[in-house]
N, C-alpha and C positions, 0 to 999 in steps of 0.2 A: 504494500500500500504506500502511495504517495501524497503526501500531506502536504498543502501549503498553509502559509502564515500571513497575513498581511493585517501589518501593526504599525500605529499610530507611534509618533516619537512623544518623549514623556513630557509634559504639558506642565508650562509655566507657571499656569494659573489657574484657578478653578474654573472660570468659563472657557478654557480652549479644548477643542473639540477631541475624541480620545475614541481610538477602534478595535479592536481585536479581532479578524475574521477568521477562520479555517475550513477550508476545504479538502476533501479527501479524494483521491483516484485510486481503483482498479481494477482488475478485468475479472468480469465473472466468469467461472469454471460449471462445465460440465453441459452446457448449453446447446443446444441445435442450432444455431440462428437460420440457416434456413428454414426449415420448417418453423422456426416461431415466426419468420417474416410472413409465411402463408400464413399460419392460423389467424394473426391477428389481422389483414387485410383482409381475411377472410368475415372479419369480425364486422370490417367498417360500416356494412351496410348497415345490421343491427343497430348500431352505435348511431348510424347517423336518423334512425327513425324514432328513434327519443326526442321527449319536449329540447328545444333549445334553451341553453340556460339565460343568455344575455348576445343576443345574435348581431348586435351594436360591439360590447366589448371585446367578447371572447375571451372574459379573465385579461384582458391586456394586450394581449398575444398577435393581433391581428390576424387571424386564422377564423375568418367568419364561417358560421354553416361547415364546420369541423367536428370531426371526433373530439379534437380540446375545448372547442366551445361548448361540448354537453360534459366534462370535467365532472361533476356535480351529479348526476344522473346514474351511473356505472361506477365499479371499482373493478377493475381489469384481472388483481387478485383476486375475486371471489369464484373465477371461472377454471372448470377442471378443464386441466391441460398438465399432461408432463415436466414442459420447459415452464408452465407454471410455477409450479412449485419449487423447480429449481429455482429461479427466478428467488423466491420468498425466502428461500435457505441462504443464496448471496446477499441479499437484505441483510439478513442477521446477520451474516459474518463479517461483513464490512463496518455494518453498526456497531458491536460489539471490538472490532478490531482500529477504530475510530475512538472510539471510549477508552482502551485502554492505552491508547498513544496517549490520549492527553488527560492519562490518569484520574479519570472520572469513574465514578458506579457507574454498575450497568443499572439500566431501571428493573424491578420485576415483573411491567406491564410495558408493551412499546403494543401501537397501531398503527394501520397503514390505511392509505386512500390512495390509488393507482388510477392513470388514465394514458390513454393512447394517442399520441400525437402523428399523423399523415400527413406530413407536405409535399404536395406536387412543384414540380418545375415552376420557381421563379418565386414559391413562396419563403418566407423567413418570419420566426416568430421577434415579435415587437418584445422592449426592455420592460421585464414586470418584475414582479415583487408576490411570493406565495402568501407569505404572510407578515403581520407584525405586531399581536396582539402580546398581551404578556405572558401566554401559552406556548408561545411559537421554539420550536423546536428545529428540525433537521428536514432538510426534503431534498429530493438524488432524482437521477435519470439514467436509462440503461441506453446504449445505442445497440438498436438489432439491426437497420441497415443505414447504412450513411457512405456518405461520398464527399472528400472536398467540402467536408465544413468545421467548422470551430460552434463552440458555444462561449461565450464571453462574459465575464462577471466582473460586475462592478463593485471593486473592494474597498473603495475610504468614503468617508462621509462628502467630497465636494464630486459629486456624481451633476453637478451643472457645469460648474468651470471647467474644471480639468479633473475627468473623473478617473482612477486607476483602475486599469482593466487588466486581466488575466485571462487569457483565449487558451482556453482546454482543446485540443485536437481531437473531432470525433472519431473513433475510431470502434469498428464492432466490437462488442463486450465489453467495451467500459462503462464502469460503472461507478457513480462520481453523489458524493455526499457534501453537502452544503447547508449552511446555517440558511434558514428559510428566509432570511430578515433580505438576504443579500439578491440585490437586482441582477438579471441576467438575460442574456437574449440572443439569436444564432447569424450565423450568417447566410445568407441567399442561397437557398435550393439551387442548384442547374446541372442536377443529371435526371433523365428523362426515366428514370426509377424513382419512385415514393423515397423520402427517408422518412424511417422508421424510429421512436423512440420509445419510450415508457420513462412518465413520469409520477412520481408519487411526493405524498406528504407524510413524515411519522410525526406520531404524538404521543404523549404521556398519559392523553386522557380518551378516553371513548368519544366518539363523536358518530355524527349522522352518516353511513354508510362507508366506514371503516372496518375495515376486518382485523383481526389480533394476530399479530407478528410473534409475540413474547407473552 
């Protein structure tokens, strides 16, 4: 596992601004990706005949009339599949192997909420934000098929001026853990194949169509 750090220098004063982020990479094991790239486009039409959640915002994302715009509707987890559950084992493990790098308990309850992201040629997801409430916890993404892209995260608090970015290389099987709080977003589709991701939210606490990891 590859961990970054991106930290604030130590503050002269009590109003100057102060960060701590960490991010984790890497590759999950035991995985089909082909056949996960079938099942789950195989999935998209289901996905896409759900109410839409916000067909204006799409969570951020700009991915209108998407699998990520019904996010809310589906948990990608809850569905039997093989490369399912592997999928859910590398969750833990990276969780778990994430926690004990930066010398943290493990919880004795962690959830999950999973969703499927599809962009076609020429799409790219817009800079969001999962969460920021004072619950907010960890959220990751796997790549099952990808070509010639980065995903980019925006690491210090001047994310207007001159914001620092970290561009992760997508690459199949990775699989990348990030504090939820932290802004992120990809670069331009332009291979004439879908890329493929899976993203999710963990939490400490049970929520509305979450499934139990731990």
């Amino acid at each position: 596992m590859k961990v970054i750090n991106f930290r604030s220098q130590p503050k002269n004063n009590f109003f100057a601004p102060e960060w701590n982020y960490f991010i984790a990479e890497t590759l999950a094991e035991n995985i089909d990706f082909n056949k996960f790239s079938i099942f789950l486009l195989n999935k998209r039409n289901e996905i896409l005949n759900l109410p839409d959640n916000d067909n204006t915002e799409a969570a951020h994302t700009g991915l209108i009339n998407s699998t990520t715009s019904r996010w809310k509707k589906y948990n990608v987890l809850s569905w039997e599949n093989e490369n399912i559950y592997l999928f859910k084992n590398n969750i833990i493990k990276a969780h778990n192997e994430f926690l004990k790098f930066l010398k943290l308990n493990l919880p004795n309850e962690l959830y999950v909420q999973c969703w499927l992201n599809v962009m076609k040629k020429g799409e790219k997801i817009n800079a969001h934000v999962h969460s920021f409430h004072p619950n907010t916890y960890l959220g990751g993404h796997l790549c099952v098929q990808v070509k010639d892209t980065c995903t980019h995260y925006m690491t210090s608090m001047n994310q207007v001026n001159n914001p620092e970015i970290y561009s992760s290389q997508n690459k199949i099987g990775k699989l990348t853990l990030f504090q939820n709080c932290v802004p992120h977003f990809t670069d331009t589709h332009n291979d004439d194949k879908e890329r493929i991701t899976l993203a999710f939210d963990l939490s400490l606490q049970k929520a509305d169509n979450y499934t139990r990891l731990i």
